[in-house]
N, CA, C and O of each residue as an XYZ file, in Angstrom:
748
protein
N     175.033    307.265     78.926
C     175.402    306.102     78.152
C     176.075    305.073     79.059
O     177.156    305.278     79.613
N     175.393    304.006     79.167
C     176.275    302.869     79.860
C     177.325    302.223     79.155
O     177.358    301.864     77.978
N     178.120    302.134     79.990
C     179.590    301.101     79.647
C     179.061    299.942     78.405
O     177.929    299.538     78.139
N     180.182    299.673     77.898
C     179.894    298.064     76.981
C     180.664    296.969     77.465
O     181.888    296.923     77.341
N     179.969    296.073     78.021
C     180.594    295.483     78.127
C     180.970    294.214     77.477
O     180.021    293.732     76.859
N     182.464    293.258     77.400
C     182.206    292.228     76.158
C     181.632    291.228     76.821
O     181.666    291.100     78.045
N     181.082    290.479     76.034
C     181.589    289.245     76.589
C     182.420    287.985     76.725
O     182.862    287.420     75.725
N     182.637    287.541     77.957
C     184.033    286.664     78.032
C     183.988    285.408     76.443
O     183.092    284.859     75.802
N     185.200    285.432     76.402
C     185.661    284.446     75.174
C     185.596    283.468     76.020
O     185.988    283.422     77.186
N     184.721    282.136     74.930
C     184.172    280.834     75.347
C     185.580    279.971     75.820
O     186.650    280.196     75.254
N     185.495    279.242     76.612
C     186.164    278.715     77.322
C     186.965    276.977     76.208
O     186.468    275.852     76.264
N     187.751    277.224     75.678
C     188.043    276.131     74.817
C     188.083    274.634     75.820
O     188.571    274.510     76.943
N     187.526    273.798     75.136
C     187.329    272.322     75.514
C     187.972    271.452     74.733
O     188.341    271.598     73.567
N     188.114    270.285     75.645
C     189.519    268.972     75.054
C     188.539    268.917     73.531
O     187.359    269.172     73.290
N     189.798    268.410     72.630
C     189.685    267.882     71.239
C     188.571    269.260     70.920
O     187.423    268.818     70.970
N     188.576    270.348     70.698
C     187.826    271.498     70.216
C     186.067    271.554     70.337
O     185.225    272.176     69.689
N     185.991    270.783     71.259
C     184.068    271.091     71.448
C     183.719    271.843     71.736
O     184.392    272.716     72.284
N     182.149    271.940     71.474
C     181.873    273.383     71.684
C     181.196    273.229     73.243
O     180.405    274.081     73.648
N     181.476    272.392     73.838
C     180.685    271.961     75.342
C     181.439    271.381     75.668
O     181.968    270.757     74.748
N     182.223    271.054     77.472
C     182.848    270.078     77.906
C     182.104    268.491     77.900
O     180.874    268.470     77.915
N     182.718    267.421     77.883
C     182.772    266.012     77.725
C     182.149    266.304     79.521
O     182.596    267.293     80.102
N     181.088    265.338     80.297
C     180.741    265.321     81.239
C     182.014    264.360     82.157
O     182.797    263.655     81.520
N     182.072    264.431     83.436
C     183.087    263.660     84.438
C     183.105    262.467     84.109
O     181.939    262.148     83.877
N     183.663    261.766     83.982
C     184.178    260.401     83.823
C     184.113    259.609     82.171
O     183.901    258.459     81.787
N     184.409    260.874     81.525
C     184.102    260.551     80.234
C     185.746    260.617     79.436
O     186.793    260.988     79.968
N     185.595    260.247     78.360
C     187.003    260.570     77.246
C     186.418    261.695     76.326
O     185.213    261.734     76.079
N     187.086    262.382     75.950
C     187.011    263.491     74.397
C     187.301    262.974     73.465
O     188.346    262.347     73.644
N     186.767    262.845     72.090
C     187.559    262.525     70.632
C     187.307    263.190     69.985
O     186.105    263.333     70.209
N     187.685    264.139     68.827
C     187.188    264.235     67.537
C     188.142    263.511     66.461
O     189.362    263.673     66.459
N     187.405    262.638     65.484
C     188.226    262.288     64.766
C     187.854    263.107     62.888
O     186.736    263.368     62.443
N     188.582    263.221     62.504
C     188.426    264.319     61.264
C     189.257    263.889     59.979
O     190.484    263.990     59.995
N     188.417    263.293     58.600
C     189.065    262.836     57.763
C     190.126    263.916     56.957
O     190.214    265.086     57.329
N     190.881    263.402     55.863
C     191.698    264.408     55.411
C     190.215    265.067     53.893
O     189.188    264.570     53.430
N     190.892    266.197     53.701
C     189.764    266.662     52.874
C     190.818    267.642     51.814
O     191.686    268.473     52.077
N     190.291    267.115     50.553
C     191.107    267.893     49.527
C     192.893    267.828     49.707
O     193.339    268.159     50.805
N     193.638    267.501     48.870
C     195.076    267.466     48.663
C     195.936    267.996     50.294
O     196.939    267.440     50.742
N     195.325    268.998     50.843
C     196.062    270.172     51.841
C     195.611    269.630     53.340
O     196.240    269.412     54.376
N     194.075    269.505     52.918
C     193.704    269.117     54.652
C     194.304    267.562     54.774
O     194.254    266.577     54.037
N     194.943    267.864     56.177
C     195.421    266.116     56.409
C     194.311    265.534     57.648
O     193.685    266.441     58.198
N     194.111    264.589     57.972
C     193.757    263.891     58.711
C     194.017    263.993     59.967
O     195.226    264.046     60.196
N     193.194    264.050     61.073
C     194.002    264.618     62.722
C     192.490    263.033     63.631
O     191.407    262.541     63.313
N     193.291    262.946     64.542
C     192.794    262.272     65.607
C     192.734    262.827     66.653
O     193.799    263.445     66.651
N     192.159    263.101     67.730
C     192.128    264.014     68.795
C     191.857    263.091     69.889
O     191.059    262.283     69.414
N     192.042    262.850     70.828
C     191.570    261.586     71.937
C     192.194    262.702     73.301
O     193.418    262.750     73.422
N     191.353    263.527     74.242
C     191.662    263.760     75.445
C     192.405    264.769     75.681
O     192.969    264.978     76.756
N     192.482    265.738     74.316
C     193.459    266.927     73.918
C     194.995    266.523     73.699
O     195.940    267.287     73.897
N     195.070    265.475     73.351
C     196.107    264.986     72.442
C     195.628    264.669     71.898
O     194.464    264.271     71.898
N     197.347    264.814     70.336
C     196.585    265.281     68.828
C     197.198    263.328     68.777
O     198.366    263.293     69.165
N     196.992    262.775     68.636
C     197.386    261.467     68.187
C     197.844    261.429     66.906
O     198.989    261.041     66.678
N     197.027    261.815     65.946
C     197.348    261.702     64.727
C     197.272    263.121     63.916
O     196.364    263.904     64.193
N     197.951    263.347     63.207
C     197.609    265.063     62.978
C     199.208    265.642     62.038
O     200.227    265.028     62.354
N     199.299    266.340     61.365
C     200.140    267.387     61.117
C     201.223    267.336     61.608
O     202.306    266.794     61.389
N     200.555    268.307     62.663
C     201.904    268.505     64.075
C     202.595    267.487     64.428
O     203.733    267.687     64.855
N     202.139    266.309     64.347
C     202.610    265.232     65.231
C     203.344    264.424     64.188
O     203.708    263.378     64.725
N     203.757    264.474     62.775
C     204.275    264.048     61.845
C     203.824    262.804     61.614
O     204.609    261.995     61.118
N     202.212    262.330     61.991
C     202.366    260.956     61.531
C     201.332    260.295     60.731
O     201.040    259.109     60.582
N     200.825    261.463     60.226
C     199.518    261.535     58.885
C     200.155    261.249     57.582
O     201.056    261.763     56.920
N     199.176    260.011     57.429
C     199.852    260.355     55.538
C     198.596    260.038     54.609
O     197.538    260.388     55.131
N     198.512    259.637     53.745
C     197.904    258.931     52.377
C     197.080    257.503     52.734
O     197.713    256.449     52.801
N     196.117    257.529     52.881
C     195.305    256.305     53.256
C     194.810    256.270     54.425
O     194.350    257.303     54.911
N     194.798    255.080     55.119
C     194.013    254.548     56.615
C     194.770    255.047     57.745
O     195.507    254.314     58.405
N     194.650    255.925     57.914
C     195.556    256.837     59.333
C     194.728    255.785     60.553
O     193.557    255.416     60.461
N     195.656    255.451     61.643
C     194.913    254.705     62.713
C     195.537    254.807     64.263
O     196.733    254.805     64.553
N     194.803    254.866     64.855
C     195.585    254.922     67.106
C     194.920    253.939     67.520
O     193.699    253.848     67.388
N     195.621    253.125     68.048
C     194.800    252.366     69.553
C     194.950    253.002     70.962
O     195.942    253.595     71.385
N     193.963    252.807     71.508
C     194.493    253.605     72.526
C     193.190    252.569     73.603
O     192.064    252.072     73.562
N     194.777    252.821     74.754
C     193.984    251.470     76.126
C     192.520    252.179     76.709
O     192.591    253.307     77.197
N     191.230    251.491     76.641
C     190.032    251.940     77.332
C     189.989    252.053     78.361
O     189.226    252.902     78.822
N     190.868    251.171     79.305
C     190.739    251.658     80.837
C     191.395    252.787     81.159
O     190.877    253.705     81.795
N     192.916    252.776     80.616
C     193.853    253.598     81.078
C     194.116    255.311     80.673
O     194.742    256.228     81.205
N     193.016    255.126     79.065
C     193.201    256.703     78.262
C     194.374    256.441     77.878
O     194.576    257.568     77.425
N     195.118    256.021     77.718
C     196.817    255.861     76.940
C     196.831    255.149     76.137
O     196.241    254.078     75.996
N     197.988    256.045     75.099
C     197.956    255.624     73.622
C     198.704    253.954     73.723
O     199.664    253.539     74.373
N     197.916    253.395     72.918
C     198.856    252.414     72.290
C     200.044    251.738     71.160
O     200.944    250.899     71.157
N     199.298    252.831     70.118
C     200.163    252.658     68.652
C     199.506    253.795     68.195
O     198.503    254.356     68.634
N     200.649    254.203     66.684
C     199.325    254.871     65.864
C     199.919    254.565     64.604
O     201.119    254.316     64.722
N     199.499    254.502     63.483
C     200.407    253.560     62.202
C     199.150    254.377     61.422
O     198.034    254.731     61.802
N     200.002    254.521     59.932
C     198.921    255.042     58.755
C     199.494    253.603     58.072
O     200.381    252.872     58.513
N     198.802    253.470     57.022
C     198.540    252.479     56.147
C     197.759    252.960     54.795
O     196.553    253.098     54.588
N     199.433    253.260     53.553
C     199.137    253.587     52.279
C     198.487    252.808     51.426
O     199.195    251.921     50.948
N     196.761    252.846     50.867
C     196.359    252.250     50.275
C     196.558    252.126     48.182
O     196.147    251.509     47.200
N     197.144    252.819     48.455
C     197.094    253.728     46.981
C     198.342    252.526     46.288
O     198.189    251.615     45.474
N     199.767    253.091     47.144
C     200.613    252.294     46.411
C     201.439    250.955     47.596
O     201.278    251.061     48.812
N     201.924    250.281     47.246
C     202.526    249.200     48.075
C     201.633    248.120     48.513
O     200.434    248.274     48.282
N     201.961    247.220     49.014
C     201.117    246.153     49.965
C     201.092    246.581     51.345
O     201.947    246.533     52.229
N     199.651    247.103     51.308
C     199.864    247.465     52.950
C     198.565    247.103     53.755
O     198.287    247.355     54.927
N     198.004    246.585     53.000
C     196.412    246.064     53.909
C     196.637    244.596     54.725
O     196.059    244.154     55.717
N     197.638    244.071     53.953
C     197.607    242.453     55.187
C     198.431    243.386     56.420
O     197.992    243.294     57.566
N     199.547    244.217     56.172
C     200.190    244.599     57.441
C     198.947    245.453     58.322
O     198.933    245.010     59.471
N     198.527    245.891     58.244
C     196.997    246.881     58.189
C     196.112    245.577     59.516
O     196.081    245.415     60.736
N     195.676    245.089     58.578
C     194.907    243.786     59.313
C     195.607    243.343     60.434
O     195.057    243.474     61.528
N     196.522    242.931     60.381
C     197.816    242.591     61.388
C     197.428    243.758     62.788
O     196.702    243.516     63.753
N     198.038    244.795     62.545
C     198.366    245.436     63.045
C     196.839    246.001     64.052
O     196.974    246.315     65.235
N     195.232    246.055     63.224
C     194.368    245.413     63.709
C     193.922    244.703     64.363
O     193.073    245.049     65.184
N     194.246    243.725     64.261
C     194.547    242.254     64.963
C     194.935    241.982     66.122
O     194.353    241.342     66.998
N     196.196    242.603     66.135
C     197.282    243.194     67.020
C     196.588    244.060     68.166
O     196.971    244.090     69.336
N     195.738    244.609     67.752
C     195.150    245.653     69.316
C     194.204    245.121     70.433
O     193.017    244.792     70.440
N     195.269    245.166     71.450
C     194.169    244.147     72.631
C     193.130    244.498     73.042
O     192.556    245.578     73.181
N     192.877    243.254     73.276
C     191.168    243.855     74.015
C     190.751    244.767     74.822
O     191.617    244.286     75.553
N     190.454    245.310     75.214
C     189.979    246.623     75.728
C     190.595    248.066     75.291
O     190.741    249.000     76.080
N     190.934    248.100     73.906
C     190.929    249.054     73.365
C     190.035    249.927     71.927
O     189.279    249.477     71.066
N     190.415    250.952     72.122
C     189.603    251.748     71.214
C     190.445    251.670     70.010
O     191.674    251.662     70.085
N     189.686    251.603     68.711
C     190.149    251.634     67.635
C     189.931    253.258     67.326
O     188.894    253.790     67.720
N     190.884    253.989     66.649
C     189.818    255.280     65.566
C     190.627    255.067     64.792
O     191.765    254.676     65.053
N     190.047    255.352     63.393
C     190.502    255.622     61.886
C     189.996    256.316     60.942
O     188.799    256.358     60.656
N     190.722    256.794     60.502
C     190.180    257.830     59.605
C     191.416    258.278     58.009
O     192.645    258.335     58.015
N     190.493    258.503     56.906
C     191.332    258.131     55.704
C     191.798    259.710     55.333
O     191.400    260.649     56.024
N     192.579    259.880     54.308
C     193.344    261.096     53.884
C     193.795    260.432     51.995
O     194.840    259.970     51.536
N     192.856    260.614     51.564
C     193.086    260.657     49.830
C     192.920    259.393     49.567
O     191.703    259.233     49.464
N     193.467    258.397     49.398
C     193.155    257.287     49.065
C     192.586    255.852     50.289
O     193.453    255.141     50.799
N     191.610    255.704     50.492
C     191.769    254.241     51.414
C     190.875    253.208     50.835
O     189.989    252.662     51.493
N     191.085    252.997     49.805
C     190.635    252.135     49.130
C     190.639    251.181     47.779
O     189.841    250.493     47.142
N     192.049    251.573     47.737
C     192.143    251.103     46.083
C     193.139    249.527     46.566
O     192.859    248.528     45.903
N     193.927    249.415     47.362
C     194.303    247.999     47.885
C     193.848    247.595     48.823
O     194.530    246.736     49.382
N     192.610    247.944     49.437
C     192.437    247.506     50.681
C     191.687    246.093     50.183
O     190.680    246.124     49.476
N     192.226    245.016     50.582
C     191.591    243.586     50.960
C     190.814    243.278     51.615
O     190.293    243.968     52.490
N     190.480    241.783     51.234
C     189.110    241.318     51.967
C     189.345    241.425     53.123
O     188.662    242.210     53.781
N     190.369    240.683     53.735
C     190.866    240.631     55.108
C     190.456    241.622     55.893
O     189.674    241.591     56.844
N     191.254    242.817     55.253
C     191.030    243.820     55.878
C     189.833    244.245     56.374
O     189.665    244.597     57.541
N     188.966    244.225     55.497
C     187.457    244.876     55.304
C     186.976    243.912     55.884
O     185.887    244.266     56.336
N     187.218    242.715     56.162
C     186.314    241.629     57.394
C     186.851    241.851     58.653
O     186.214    241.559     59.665
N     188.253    242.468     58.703
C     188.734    242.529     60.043
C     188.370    244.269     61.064
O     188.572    244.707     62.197
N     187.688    244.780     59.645
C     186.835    246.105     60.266
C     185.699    246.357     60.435
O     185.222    247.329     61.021
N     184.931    245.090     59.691
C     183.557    244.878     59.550
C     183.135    244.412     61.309
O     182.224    244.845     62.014
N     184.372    243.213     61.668
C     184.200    242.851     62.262
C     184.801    243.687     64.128
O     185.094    243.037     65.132
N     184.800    245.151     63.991
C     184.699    245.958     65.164
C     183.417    246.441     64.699
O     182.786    246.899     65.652
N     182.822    246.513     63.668
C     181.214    247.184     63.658
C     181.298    247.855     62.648
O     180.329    248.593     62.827
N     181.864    248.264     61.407
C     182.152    249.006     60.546
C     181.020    248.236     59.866
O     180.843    247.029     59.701
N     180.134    249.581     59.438
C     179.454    249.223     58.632
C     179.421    249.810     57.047
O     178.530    249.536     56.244
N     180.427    250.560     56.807
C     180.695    251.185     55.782
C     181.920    250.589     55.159
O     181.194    249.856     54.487
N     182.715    250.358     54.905
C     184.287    249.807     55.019
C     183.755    249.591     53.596
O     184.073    250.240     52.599
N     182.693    248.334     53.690
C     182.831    248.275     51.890
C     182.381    249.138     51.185
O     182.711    249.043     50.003
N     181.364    250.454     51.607
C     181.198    251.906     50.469
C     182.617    252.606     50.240
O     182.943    253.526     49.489
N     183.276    251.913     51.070
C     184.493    253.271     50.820
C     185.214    253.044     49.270
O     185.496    251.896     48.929
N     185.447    254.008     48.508
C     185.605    254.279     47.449
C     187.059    255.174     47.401
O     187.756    255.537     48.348
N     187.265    255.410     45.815
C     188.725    256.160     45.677
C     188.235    257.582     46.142
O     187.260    258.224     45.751
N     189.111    257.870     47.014
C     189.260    259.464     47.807
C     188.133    259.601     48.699
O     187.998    260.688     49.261
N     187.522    258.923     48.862
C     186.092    258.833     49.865
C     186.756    259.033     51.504
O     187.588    258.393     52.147
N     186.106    259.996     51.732
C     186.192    260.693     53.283
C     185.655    259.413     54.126
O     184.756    258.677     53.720
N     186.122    259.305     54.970
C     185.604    258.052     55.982
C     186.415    258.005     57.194
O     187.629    257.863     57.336
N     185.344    258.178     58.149
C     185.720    258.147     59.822
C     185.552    256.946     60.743
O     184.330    256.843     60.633
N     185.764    256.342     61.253
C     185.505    255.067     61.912
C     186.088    254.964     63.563
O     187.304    255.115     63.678
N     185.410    254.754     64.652
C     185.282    254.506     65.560
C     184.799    253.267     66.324
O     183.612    252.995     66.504
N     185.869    252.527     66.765
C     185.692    251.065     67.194
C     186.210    250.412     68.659
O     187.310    250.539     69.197
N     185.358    249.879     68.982
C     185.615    249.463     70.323
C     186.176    247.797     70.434
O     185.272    247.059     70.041
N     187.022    247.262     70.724
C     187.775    245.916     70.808
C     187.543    245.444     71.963
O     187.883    246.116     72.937
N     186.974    244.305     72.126
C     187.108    243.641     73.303
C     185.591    243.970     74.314
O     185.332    243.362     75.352
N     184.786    244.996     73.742
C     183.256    245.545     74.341
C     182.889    246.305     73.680
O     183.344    246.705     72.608
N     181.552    246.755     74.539
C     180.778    247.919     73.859
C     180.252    248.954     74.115
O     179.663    249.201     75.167
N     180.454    249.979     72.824
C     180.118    251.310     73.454
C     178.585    251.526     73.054
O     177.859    251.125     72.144
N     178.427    252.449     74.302
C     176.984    252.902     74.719
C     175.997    253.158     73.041
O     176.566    253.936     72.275
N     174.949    252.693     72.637
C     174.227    253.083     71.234
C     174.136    254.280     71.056
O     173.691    254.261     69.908
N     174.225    255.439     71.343
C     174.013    256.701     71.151
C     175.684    257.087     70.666
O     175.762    258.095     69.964
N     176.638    256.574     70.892
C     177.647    257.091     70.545
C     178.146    257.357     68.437
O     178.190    256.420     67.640
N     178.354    258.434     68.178
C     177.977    257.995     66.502
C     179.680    257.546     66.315
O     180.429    257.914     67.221
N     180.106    256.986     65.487
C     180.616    255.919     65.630
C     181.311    255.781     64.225
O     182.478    255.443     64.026
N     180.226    256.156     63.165
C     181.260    256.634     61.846
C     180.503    257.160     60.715
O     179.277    257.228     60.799
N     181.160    257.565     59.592
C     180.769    258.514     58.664
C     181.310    258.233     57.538
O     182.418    257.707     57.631
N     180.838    258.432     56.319
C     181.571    258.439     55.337
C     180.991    259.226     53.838
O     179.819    259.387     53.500
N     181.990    259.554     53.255
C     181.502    261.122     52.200
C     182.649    260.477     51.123
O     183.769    260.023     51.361
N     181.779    260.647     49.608
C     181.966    259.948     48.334
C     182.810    261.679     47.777
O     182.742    262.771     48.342
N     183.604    261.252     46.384
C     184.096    262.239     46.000
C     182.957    262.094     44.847
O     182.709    261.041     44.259
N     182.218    263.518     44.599
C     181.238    264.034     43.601
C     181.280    264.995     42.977
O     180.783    266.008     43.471
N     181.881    265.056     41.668
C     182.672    266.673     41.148
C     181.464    267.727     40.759
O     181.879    268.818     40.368
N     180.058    267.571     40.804
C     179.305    268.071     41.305
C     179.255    268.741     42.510
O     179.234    269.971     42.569
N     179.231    267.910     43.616
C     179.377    268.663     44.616
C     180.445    268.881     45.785
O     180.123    269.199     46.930
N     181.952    268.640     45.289
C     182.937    268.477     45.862
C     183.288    269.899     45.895
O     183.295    270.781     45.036
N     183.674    269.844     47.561
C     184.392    271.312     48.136
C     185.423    271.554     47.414
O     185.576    272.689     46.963
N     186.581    270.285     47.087
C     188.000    270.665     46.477
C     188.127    269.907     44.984
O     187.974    268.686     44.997
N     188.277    270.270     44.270
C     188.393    269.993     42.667
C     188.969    268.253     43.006
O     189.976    267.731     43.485
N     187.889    267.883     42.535
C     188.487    266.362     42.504
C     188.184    265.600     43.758
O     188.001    264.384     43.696
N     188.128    266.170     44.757
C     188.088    265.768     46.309
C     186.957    266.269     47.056
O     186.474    267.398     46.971
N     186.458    264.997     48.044
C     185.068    265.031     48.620
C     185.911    266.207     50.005
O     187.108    266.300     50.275
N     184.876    266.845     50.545
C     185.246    267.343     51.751
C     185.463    266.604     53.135
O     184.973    265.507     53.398
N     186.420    267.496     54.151
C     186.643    266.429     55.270
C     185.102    266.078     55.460
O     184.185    266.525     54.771
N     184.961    264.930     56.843
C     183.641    264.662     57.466
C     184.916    264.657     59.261
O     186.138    264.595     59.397
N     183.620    264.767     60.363
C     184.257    264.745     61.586
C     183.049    263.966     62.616
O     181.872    264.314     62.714
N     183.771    262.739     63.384
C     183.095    262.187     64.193
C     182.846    262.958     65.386
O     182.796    263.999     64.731
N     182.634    263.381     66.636
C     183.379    263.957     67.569
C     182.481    263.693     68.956
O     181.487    264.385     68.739
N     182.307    263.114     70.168
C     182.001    262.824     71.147
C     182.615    262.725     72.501
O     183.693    263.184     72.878
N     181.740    262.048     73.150
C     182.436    261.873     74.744
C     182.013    259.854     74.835
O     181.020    259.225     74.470
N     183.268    259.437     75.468
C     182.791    257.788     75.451
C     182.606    257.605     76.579
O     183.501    258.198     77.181
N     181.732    256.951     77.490
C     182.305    256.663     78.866
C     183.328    256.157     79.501
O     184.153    255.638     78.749
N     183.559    256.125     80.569
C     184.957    255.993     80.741
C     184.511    254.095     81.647
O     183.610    253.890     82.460
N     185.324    253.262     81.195
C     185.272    252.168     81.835
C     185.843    252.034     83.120
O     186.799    252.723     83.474
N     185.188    250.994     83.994
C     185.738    250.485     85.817
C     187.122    250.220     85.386
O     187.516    249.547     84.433
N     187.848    250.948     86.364
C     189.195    251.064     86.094
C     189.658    249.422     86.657
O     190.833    249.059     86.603
C-alpha cells in the first residue's frame, strides 16, 4: 500500500481570489451587503477598506477613493439613503475625488429611496450604467475610474433586485460581488 499523500492547501490571494492578480496589477473584490446580517466589504490590495472589521459599513451607499497611481486610500464615507439628507453630501463628496482616482461602491439595505438626481448624474457620469435600476434593498456594485480609463474587459458593476420569489433572505435580494485585477498606471 502506498503512502497518501495530501495535497498542499491552495495558496490564499489578495482580496480572496481564487488566482493571483498578474505583476503590475491592483486586487479588488467589491461585495454588496446581502440580507439584514451580511454587511458590505470593499477589498482593494488585501486591505479591507470598507468592511465589518474596519467599523465603517453601514445602511446605504458604502464608498473608498483610492489614488490610481499610488494604490493608497483616499477617503471612505457610507452615505444613509433610507433616512436623513445625505445624497447632496454624497455627490459632494463624489465630486470631491481627484482625478486619477478609483471610485468603488457598493450598497447594504437601502440605496435608493433619497438618492437624487444629482447624485445619479454625478454616477452616471463615472460610467454607471445602472444607478437609475437601483431600487429599495437592491444589491448593487459599482466600479469607477475618475479622471481615465479602465481597460473594456474589466467588469465594472452589477446589480440584483429584491424578489420574494426568489430572494436568498426573507425580504432581501442576495449579496452580488465584482472582483478583478486593474492595471496598474505609469507611476
Amino acid at each position: 500500500m502506498r503512502p497518501w499523500a495530501a495535497a498542499p492547501a491552495p495558496k490564499r490571494q489578495k482580496c480572496d481570489h481564487w488566482s493571483p492578480c498578474p505583476p503590475n496589477t491592483y486586487a479588488y473584490r467589491l461585495l454588496s451587503g446581502g440580507g439584514r446580517d451580511k454587511l458590505a466589504k470593499i477589498c482593494f490590495e488585501d486591505e479591507m477598506l470598507i468592511g465589518e472589521k474596519s467599523g465603517n459599513v453601514a445602511r446605504g451607499i458604502n464608498i473608498a477613493v483610492v489614488n490610481y497611481v499610488t494604490g493608497k486610500v483616499i477617503a471612505t464615507r457610507y452615505f444613509d439613503m433610507f433616512e436623513g439628507d445625505n445624497s447632496d453630501p454624497m455627490t459632494a463628496f463624489i465630486q470631491s475625488a481627484p482625478s486619477k482616482s478609483l471610485l468603488f461602491m457598493v450598497t447594504h439595505d437601502d440605496g435608493s429611496s433619497r438618492l437624487k438626481e444629482d447624485a445619479k448624474k454625478a454616477i452616471e457620469a463615472l460610467g454607471s450604467k445602472e444607478i437609475r435600476n437601483v431600487r429599495f434593498r437592491s444589491s448593487w456594485v459599482f466600479l469607477a475610474a475618475k479622471g481615465f480609463e479602465l481597460p473594456a474587459g474589466i467588469e465594472r458593476e452589477k446589480i440584483n433586485h429584491s424578489d420574494n420569489a426568489k430572494n436568498r433572505y426573507s425580504g432581501w435580494p442576495a449579496e452580488i460581488q465584482v472582483e478583478g485585477c486593474i492595471p496598474k498606471g505609469p507611476s
